[in-house]
VEXFI-120212 format. One record per residue (C-alpha): residue in three letters; x, y, z. Coordinates in nm, 2 decimals. Layout:
<pts>
- Ala_X_Y_Z .
...
</pts>
This chain:
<pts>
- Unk_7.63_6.02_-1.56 .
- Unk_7.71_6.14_-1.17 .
- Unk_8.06_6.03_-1.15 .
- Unk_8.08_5.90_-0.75 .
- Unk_8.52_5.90_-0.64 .
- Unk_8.59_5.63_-0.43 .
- Unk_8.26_5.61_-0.19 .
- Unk_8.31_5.44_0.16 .
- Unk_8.25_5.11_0.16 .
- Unk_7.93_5.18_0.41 .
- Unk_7.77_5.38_0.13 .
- Unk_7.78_5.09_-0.09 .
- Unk_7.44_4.99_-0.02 .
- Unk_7.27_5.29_-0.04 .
- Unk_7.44_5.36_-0.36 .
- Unk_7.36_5.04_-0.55 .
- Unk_7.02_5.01_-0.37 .
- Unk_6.76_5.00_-0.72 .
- Unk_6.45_5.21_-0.68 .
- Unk_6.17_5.05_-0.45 .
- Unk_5.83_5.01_-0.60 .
- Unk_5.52_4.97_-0.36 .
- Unk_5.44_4.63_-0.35 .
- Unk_5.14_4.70_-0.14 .
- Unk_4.98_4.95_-0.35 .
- Unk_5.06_4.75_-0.69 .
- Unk_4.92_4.40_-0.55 .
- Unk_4.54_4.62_-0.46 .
- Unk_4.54_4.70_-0.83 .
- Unk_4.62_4.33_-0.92 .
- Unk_4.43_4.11_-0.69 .
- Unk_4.10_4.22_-0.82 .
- Unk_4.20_4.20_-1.19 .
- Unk_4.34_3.74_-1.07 .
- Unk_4.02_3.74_-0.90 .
- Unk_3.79_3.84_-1.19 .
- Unk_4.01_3.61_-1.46 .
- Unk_3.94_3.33_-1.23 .
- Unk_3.58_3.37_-1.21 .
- Unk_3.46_3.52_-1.50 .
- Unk_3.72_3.38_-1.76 .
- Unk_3.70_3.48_-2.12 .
- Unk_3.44_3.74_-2.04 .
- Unk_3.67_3.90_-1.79 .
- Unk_3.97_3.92_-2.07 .
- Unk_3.76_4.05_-2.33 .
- Unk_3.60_4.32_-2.09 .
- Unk_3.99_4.38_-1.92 .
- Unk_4.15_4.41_-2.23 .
- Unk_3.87_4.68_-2.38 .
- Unk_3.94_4.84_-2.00 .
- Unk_4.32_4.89_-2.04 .
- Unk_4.45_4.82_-2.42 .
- Unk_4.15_5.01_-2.61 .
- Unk_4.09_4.67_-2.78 .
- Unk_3.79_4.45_-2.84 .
- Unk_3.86_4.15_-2.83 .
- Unk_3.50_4.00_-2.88 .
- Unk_3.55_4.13_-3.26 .
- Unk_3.89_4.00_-3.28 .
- Unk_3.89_3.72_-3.09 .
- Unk_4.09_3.57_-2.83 .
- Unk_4.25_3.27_-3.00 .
- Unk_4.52_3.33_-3.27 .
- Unk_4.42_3.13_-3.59 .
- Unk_4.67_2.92_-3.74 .
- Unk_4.65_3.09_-4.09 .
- Unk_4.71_3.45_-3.90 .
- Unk_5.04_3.24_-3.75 .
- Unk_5.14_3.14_-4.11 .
- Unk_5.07_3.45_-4.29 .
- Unk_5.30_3.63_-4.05 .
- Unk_5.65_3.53_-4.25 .
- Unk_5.49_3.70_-4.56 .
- Unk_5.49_4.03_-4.40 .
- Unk_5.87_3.99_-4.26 .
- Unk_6.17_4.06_-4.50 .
- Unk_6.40_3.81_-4.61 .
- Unk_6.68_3.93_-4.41 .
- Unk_6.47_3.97_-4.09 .
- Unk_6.36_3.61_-4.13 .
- Unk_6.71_3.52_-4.21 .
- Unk_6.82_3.64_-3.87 .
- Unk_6.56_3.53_-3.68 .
- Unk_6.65_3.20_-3.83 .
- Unk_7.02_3.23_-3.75 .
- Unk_6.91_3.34_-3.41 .
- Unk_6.70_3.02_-3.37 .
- Unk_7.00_2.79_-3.47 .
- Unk_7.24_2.95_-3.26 .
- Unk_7.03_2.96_-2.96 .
- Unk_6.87_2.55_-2.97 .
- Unk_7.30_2.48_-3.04 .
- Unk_7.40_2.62_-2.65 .
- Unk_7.09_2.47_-2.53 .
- Unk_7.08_2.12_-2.70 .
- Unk_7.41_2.09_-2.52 .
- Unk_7.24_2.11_-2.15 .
- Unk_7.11_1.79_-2.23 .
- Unk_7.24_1.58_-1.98 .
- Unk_7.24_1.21_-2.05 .
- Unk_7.14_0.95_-1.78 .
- Unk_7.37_0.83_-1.57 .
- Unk_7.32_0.51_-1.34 .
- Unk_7.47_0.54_-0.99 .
- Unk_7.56_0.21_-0.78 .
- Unk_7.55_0.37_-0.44 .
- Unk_7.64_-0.01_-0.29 .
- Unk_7.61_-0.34_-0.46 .
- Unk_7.31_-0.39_-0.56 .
- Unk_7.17_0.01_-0.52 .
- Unk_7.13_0.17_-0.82 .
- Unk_6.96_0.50_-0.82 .
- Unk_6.96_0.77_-1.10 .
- Unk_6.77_1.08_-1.26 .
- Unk_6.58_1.15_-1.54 .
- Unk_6.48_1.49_-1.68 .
- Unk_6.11_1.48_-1.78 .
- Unk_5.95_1.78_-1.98 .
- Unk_5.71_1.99_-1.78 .
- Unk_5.37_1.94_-1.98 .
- Unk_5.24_2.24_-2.01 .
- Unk_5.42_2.61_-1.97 .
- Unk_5.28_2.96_-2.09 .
- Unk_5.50_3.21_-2.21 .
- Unk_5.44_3.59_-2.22 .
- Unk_5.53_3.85_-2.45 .
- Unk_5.48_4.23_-2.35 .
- Unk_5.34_4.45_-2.59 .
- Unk_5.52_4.84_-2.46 .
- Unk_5.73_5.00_-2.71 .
- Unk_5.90_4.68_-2.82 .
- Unk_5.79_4.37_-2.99 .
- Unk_6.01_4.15_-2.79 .
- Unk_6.04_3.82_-3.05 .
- Unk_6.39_3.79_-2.94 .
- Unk_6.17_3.66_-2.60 .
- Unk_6.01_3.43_-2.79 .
- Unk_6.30_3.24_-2.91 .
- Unk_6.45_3.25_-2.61 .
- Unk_6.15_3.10_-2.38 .
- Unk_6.08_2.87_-2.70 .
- Unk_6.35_2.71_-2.78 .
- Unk_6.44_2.57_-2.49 .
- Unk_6.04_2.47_-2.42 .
- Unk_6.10_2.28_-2.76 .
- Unk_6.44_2.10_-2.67 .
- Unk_6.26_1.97_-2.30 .
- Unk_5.97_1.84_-2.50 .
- Unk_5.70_2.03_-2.32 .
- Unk_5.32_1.90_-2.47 .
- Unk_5.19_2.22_-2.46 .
- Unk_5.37_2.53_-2.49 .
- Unk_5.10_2.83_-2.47 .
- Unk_5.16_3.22_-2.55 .
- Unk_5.00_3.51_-2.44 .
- Unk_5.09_3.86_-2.60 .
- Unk_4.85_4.15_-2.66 .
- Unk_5.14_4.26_-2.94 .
- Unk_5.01_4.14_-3.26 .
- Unk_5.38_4.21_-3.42 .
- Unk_5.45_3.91_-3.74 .
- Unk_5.80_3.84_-3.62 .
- Unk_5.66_3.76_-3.27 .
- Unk_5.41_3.52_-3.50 .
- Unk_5.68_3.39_-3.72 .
- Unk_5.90_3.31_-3.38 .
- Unk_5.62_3.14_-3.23 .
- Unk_5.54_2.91_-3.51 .
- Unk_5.89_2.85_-3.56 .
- Unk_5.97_2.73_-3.23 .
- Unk_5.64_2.48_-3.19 .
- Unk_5.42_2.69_-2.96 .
- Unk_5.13_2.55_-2.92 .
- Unk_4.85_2.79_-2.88 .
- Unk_4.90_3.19_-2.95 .
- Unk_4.65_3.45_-2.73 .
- Unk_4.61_3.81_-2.78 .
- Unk_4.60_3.86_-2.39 .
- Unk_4.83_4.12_-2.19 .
- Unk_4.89_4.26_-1.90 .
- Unk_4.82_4.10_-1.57 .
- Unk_4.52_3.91_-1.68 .
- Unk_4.74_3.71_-1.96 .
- Unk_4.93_3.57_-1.62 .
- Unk_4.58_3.52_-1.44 .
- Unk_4.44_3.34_-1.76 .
- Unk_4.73_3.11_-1.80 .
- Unk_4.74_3.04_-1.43 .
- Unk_4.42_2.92_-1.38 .
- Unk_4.26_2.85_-1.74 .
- Unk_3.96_3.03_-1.89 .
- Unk_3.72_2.87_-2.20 .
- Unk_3.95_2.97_-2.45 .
- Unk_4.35_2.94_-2.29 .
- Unk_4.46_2.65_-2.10 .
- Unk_4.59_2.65_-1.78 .
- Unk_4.98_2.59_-1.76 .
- Unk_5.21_2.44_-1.44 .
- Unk_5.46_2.73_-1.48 .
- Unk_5.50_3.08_-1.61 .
- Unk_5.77_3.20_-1.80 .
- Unk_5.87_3.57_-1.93 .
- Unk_5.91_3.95_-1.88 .
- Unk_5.68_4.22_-1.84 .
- Unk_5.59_4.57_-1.62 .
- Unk_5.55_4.61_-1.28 .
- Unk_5.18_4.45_-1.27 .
- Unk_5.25_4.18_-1.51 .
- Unk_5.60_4.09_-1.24 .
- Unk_5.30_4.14_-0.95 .
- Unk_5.06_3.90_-1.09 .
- Unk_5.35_3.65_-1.13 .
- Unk_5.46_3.67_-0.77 .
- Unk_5.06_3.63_-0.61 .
- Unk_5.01_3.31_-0.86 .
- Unk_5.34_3.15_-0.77 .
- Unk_5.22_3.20_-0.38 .
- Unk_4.93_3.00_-0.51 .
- Unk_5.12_2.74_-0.65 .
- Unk_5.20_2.78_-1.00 .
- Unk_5.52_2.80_-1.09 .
- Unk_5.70_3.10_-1.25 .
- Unk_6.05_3.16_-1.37 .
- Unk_6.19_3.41_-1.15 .
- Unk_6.13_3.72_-0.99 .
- Unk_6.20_3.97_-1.18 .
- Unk_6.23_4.38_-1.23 .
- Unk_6.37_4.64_-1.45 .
- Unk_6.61_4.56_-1.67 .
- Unk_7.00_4.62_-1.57 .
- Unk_7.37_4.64_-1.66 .
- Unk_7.69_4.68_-1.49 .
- Unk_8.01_4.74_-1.70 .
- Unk_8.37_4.74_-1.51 .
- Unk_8.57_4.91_-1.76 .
- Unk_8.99_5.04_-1.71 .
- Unk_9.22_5.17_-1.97 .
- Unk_9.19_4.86_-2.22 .
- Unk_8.83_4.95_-2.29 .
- Unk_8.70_5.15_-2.56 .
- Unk_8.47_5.48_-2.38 .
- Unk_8.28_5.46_-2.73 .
- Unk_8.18_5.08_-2.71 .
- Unk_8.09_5.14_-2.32 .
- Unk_7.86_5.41_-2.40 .
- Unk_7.70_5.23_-2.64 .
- Unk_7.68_4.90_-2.41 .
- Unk_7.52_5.16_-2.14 .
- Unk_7.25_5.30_-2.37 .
- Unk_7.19_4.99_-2.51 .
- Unk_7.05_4.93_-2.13 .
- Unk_6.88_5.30_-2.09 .
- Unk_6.71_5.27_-2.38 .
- Unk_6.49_4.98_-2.24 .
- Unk_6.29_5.29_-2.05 .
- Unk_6.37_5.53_-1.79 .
- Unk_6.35_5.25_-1.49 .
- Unk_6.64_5.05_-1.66 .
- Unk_6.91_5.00_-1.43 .
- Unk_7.26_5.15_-1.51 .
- Unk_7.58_5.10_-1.40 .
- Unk_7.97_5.20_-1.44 .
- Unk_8.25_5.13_-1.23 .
- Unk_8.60_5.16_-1.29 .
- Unk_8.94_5.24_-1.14 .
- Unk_9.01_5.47_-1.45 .
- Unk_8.92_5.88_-1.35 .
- Unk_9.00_5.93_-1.75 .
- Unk_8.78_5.64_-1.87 .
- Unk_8.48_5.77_-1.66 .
- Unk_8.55_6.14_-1.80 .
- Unk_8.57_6.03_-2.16 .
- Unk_8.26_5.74_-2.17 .
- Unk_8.08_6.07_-2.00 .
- Unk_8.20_6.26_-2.28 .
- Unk_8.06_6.02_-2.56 .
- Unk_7.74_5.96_-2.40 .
- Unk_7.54_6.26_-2.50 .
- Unk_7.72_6.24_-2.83 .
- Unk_7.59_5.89_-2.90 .
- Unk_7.22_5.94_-2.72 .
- Unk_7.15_6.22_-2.91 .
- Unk_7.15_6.05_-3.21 .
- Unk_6.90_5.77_-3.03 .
- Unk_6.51_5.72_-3.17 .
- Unk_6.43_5.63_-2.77 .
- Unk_6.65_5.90_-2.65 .
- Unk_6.42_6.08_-2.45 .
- Unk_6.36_5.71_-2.29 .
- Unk_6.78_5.65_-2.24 .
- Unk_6.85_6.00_-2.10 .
- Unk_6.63_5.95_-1.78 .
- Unk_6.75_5.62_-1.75 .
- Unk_7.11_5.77_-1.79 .
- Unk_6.99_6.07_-1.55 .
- Unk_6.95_5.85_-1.27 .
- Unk_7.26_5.59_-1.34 .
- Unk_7.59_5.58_-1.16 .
- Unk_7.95_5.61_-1.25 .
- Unk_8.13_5.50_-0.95 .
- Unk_8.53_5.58_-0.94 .
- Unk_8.72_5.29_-0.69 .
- Unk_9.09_5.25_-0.57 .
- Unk_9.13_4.91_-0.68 .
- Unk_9.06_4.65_-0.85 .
- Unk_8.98_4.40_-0.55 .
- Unk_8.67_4.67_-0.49 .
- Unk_8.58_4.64_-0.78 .
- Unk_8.52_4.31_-0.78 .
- Unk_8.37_4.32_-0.43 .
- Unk_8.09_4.59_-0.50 .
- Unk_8.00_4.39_-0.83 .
- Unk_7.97_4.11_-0.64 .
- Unk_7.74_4.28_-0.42 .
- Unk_7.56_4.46_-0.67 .
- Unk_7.49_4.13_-0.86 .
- Unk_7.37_4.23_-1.18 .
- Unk_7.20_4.11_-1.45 .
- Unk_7.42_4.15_-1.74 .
- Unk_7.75_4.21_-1.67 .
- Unk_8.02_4.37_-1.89 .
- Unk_8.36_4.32_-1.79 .
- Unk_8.58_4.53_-2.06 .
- Unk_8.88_4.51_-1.87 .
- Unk_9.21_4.31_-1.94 .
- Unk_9.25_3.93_-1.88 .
- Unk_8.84_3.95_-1.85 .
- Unk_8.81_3.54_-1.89 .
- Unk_9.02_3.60_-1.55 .
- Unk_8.85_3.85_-1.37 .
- Unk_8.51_3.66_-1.49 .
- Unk_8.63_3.40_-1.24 .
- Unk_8.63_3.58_-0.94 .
- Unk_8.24_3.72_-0.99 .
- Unk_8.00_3.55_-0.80 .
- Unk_7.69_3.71_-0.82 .
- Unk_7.58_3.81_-1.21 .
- Unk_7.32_3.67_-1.47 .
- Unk_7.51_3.62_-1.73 .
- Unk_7.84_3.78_-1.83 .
- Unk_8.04_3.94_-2.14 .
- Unk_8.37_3.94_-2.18 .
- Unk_8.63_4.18_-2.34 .
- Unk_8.54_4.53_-2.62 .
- Unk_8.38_4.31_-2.86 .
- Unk_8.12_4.10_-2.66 .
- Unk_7.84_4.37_-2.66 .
- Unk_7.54_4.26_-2.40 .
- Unk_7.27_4.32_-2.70 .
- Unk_7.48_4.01_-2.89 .
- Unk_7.33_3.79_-2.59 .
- Unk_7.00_3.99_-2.57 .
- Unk_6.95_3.85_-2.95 .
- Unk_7.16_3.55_-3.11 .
- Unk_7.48_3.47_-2.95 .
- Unk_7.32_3.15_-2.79 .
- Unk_7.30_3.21_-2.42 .
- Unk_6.94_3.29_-2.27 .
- Unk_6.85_3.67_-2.22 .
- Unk_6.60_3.59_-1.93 .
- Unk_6.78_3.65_-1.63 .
- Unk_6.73_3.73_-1.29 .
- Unk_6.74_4.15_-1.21 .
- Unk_6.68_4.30_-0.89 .
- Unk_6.92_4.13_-0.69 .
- Unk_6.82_3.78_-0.71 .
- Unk_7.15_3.69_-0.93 .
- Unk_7.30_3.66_-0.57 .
- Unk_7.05_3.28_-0.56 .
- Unk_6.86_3.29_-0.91 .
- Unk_7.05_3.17_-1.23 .
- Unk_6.88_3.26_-1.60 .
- Unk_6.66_3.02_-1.76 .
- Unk_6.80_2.72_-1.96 .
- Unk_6.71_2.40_-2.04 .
- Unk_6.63_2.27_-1.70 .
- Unk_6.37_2.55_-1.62 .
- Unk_6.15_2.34_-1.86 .
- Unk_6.23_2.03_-1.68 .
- Unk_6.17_1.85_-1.38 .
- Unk_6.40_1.60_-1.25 .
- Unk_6.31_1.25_-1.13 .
- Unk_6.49_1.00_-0.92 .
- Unk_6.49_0.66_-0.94 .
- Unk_6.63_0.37_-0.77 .
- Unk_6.67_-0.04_-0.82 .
- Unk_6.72_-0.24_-0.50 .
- Unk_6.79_-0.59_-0.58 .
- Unk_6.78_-0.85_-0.30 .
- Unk_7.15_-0.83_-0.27 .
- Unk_7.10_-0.50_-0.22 .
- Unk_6.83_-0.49_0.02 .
- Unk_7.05_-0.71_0.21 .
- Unk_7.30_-0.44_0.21 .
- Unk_7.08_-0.13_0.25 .
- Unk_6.85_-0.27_0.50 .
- Unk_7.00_-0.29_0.77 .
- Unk_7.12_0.06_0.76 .
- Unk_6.76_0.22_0.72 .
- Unk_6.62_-0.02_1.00 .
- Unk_6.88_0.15_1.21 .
- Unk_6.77_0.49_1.11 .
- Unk_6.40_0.43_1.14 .
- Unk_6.40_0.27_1.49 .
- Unk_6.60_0.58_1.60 .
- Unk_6.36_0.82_1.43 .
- Unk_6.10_0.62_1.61 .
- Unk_5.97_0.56_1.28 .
- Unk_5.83_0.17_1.38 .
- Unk_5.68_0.13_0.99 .
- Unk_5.94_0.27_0.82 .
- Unk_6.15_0.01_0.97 .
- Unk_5.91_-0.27_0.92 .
- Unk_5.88_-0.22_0.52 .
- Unk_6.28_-0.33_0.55 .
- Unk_6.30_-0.61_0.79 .
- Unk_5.98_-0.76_0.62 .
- Unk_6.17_-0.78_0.32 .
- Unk_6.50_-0.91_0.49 .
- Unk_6.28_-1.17_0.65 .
- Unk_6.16_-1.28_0.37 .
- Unk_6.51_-1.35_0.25 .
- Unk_6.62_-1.59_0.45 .
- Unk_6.59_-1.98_0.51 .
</pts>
C-alpha cells in the first residue's frame, strides 16, 4: 500500500475522492437495453441474455421450477447447509427485533394519531452472477422481506449456484428468474409475460446493473440505494494486530480490482508492519491477482492525531468500517458518517458480510454521509393514522380554522367549522 504521512488537510479530498465512472457513457449502453425489456418483454430477455451471458434461455427457460428450487439442498453439504441455516437464524434474530410495536399518541384530548408499518407488496431482489455466487445476499435481502410480510418477494439471478436456490427457498421468495444484468432490473421494474413487476428494487451488482437502478428509480420505482464498489476503512494504532488488518484489507480487495481500500492510522510502525504482511498473506489468495490491483490503488494514510482521524473518517464515510483501536465502543461514538461498523481485533467485517446478524447491504460511494443500510423498514412503509372524537374536534378545530384562513385556504377551513357547527345547540 502507498503509505501517505500526514497529508494537509486540503488534500483530503482529492485523496479520499473514489474513482469516477462515466455516467453518461454507461446510461447510452443502458437505456436501449430498459427500453427493449419494456417493449418486447420475455423476448427481449431471452435474446439479451443469449447477447451478453452466452445463454439460451428459450431452452432453459426463464422461470425457475419449484422442483429445481428443492433439489438444490441435495447438492449442498451438510455443513454448508448447516451454516447457511445458522446464518438465517442469526440474521431474522437482529431483524425481528426492528419490529416496532404500535404506539397510540394523544396529541390533545381527544386527538389520537399513530403509525403502522405495512409490508410493501411486492419487491424483487437481485443476485449477480461475476465470480461469486452471492447467497449470503440472498439472506440478507430475504429475511428481512419475510419478517415485513411482503406478498410477493421475486428474484432475479442469471447465477444458477444451489446455495443461492437453497437460500431463496429458505427465506420464502416467491418467484426465482434466471435473468441478469441490467435487463433483470428492467424486467422487474416494469414486468414482462413471465416476471412480475415489483414497487422497489433491492440488491447489488456492476456498474450497469447500479445504472439501470438509478434511470428506473427516476421513473418511479423504488430502489434501495445508490450504490458502487464495494469499500472498507480500518483505523488501526498500536492495540491492533497488522496480521488481522491485512486480512480485514484483503478481505475488501479481493471483491475485484475497483474495491475500495482504506488504512489510516496514527501508528508509522503499524502502517510499515500491515505493509509488510500484506504480500505475505495475498500471495497465498486464490483471487490474488483480483486483491493486488485493488491493493495497488489503495491508501495508507499516516495522521498526527487522533481527532484527524476521526475527522477524515468522517468525511470519507465508508461503508464498512473497522475501528481496531483501543476503547473502540468509544471512538465508535464519535463517527458519524459509516454503513455499518466493527469494533475491536476480533470483529472481522466478513463476520457481518455473512452471519453475525446485521445487514451487509450498505450504502458505498459516499452516500453513508445520508443513506443508512437496509433493515427491516426498507421493506416497509409507514402509515399514519389519526381518531378525532368530537371532543377533540372541539379542541383541534379551532386551531386549523386559524391556519387555513391564513393560508387562504377558504375549504380547508370550512371542512372544520362545518363540523364545529354541527356541534352545538
Amino acid at each position: 500500500m502507498q503509505i501517505i504521512p500526514f497529508p494537509d488537510r486540503a488534500e483530503w479530498p482529492r485523496l479520499l475522492a473514489r474513482p469516477m465512472q462515466s455516467s453518461a457513457q454507461i446510461e447510452s449502453v443502458v437505456a436501449p437495453i430498459l427500453a427493449q425489456v419494456r417493449t418486447q418483454g420475455d423476448v427481449a430477455l431471452i435474446e439479451l441474455a443469449r447477447r451478453f451471458d452466452n445463454v439460451d434461455l428459450s431452452v432453459s427457460g426463464l422461470h425457475v421450477t419449484e422442483e429445481e428450487l428443492d433439489a438444490a439442498e441435495a447438492q449442498l453439504s451438510n455443513e454448508l447447509k448447516a451454516a447457511i441455516r445458522q446464518a438465517y437464524s442469526n440474521i431474522r434474530t437482529f431483524h425481528e427485533a426492528q419490529k416496532q410495536p404500535v404506539e397510540k399518541i394523544e396529541t390533545m384530548p381527544g386527538v389520537t394519531c399513530w403509525r403502522r408499518s405495512v409490508g410493501i407488496d411486492k419487491v424483487g431482489i437481485y443476485i449477480p452472477g461475476g465470480t461469486a455466487p452471492l447467497f449470503s445476499t440472498v439472506l440478507m435481502l430475504g429475511v428481512p422481506a419475510q419478517l415485513a410480510g411482503c406478498r410477493e418477494v421475486v428474484l432475479c439471478s442469471p447465477s444458477n449456484h444451489p446455495a443461492i436456490y437453497f437460500a431463496a427457498k429458505l427465506v420464502g421468495v416467491t418467484k426465482v428468474f434466471r435473468v441478469g444484468g441490467a435487463q433483470a432490473i428492467a424486467a422487474m421494474a416494469y414486468g414482462t409475460e413471465s416476471v412480475p413487476q415489483v414497487y422497489k428494487i433491492f440488491g447489488p451488482g456492476n456498474q450497469y446493473v447500479t445504472s439501470a437502478k438509478m434511470l428506473i428509480a427516476k421513473e418511479g420505482t423504488a430502489i434501495d440505494m445508490p450504490a458502487g464498489p464495494s469499500e472498507v476503512a480500518i483505523y488501526a494504532d498500536d492495540t491492533a494486530v497488522p496480521a488481522f488488518v491485512a486480512a480485514d484489507l484483503l478481505s475488501q480487495a479481493e471483491h475485484g480490482a475497483d474495491s475500495q481500500v482504506l488504512l489510516v492510522s496514527t501508528s508509522k510502525k503499524l502502517l510499515s508492519s500491515v505493509n509488510l504482511v500484506l504480500s505475505t498473506q495475498m500471495d497465498r489468495l486464490p483471487r490474488r491477482d483480483l486483491a493486488a490491483k485493488a491493493i495497488d490503488n489503495s491508501k495508507a494514510i499516516l495522521v498526527d492525531t487522533h481527532a484527524d482521524a476521526v475527522d477524515l473518517l468522517n468525511q470519507y464515510a465508508a461503508e464498512h468500517l473497522i475501528l481496531s483501536v483501543a476503547d473502540a465502543e468509544a471512538v465508535a461514538e464519535q463517527i458519524t458518517n459509516a454503513g455499518s461498523i466493527f469494533l475491536g481485533n476480533y470483529t472481522p467485517e466478513s463476520a457481518g458480510d455473512y452471519a453475525s446478524g446485521t445487514n451487509h447491504t450498505l450504502p458505498t460511494n459516499g452516500f453513508a454521509r445520508a443513506y443508512s443500510g437496509v433493515s427491516l423498514d426498507s421493506f416497509v412503509k409507514k402509515i399514519t393514522v389519526q381518531h378525532i372524537t368530537p371532543e377533540g374536534i372541539r379542541n383541534v378545530g379551532p386551531v386549523v380554522e386559524a391556519m387555513a384562513e391564513a393560508e387562504s385556504l377558504d375549504a380547508h377551513k370550512r371542512a372544520v367549522s362545518i363540523r364545529l357547527a354541527s356541534l352545538q345547540g
